[in-house]
N, CA, C and O of each residue as an XYZ file, in Angstrom:
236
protein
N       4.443      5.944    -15.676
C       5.461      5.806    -14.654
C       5.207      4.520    -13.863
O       4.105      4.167    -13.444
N       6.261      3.922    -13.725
C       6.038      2.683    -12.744
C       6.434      3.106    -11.254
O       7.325      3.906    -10.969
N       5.645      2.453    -10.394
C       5.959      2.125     -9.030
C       6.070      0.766     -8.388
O       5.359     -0.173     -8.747
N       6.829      0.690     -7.585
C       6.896     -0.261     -6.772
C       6.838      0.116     -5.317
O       7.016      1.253     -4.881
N       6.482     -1.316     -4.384
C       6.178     -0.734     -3.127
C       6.623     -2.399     -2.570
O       6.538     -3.439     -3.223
N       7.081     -2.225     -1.238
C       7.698     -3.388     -0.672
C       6.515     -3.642      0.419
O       6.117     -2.585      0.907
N       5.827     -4.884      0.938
C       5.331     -5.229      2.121
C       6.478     -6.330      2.500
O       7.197     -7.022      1.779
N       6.376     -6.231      3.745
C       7.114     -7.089      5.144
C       6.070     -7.780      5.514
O       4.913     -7.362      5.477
N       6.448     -8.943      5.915
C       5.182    -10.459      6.735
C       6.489    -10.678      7.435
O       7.580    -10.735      6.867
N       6.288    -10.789      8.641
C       6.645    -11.305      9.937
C       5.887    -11.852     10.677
O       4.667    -11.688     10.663
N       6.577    -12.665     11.516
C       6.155    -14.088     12.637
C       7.069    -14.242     13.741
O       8.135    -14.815     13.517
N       6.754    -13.720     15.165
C       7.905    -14.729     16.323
C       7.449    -16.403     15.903
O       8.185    -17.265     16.382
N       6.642    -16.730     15.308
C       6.207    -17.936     15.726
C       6.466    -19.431     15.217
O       6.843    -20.434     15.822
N       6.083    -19.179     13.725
C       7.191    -20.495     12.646
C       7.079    -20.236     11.394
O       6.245    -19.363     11.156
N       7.419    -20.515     10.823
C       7.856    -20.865      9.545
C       6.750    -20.875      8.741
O       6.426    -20.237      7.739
N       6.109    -21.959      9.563
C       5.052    -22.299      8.075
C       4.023    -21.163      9.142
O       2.967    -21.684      8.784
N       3.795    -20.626      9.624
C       2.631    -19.712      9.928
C       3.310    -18.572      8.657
O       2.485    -18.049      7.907
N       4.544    -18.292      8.502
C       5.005    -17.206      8.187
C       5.146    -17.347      6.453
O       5.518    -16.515      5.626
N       4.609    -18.992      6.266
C       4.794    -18.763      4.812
C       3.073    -19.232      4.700
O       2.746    -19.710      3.614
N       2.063    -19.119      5.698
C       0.944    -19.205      4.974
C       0.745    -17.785      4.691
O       0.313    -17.250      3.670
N       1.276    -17.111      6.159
C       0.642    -15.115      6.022
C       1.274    -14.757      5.061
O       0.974    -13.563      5.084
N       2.182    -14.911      3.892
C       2.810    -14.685      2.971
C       1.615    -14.918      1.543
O       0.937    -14.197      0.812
N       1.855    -16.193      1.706
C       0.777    -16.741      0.712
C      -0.402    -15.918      0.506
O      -0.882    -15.520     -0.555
N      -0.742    -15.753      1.562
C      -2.460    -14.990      1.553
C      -2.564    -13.665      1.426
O      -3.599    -13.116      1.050
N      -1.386    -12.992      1.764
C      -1.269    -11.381      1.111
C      -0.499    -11.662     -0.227
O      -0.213    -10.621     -0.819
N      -0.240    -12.399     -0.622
C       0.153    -12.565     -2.150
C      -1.025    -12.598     -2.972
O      -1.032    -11.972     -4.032
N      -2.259    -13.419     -2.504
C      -3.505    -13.501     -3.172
C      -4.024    -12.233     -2.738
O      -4.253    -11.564     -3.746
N      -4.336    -11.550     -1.604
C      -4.697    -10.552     -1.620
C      -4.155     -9.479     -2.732
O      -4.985     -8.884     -3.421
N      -2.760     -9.237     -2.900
C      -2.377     -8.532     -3.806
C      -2.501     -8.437     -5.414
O      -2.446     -7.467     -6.170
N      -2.740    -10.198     -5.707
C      -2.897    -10.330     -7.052
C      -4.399    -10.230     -7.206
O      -4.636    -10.358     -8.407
N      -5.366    -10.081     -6.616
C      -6.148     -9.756     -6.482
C      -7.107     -8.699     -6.726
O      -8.275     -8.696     -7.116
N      -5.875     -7.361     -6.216
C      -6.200     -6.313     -6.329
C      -5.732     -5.232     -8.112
O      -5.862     -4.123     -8.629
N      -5.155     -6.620     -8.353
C      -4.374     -6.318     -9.816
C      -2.961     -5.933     -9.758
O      -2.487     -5.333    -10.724
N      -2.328     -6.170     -8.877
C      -0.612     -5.749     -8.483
C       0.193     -6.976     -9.184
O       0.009     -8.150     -8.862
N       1.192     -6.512    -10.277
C       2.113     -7.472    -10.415
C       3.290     -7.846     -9.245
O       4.105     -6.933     -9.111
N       3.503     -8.933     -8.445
C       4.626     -9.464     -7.943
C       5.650     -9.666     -8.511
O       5.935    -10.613     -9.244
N       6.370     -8.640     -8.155
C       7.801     -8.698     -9.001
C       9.158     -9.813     -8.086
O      10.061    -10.378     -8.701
N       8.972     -9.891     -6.623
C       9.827    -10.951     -5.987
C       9.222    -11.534     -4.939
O       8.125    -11.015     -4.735
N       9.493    -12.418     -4.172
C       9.320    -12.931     -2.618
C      10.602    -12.995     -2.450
O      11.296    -13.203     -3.445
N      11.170    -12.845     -1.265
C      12.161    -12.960     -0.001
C      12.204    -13.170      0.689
O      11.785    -12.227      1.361
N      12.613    -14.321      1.586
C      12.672    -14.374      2.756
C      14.255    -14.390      3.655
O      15.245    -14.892      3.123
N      14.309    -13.855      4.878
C      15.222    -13.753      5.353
C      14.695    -13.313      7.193
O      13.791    -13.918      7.770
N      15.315    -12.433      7.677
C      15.343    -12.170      9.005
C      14.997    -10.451      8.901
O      15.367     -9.788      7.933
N      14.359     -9.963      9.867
C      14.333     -8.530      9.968
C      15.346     -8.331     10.720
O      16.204     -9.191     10.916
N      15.366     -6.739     11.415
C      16.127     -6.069     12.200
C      16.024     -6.969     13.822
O      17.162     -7.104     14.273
N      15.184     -7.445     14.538
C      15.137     -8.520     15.471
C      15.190     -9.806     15.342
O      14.934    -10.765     16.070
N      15.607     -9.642     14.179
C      15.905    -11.307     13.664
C      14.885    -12.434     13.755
O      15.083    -13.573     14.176
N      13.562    -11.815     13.204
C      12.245    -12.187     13.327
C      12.370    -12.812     11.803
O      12.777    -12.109     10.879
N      12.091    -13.813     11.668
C      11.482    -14.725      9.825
C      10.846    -13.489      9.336
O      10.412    -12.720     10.194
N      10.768    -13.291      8.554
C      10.093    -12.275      7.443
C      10.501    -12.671      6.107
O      11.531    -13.252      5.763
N       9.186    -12.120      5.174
C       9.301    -12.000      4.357
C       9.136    -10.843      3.588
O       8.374     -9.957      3.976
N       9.810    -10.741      2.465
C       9.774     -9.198      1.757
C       9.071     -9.086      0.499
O       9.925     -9.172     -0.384
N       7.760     -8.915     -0.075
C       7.101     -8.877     -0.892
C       7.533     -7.658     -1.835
O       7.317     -6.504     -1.465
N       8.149     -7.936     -3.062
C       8.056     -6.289     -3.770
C       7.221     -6.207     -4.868
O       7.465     -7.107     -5.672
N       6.190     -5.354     -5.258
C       5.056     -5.045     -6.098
C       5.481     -4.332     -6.944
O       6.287     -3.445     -6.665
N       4.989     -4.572     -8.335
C       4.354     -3.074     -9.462
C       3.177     -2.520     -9.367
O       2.087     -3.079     -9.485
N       3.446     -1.171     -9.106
C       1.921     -0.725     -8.568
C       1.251     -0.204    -10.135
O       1.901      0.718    -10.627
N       0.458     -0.514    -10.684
C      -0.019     -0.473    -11.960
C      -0.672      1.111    -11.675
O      -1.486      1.303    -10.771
N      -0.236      2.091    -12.494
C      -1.296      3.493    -12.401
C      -1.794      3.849    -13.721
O      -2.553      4.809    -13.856
């Protein structure tokens, strides 16, 4: 059975803070052996930069 699981990275602060904390839970994740199936970026519900990480959770 496959799974997937979404993480959120948010920032009030900029851009590039919000695409290093991206970057570095991306390595954290590939890391842990998780395929990255997308990156996204857009705005949350406060209209905060975010990004939307979605995973294959390997079982």
């Amino acid at each position: 059975m496959t799974a997937y699981k979404i993480f959120k990275v948010s920032t009030w602060w900029s851009t590039t803070t919000l695409i290093r904390r991206t970057e570095n839970t991306l390595s954290v994740i590939e890391e842990q052996g998780h395929e990255i199936v997308t990156v996204s970026f857009g705005v949350d519900i406060f209209m905060r930069p975010t990004a939307f990480i979605t995973i294959r959770i390997k079982t």
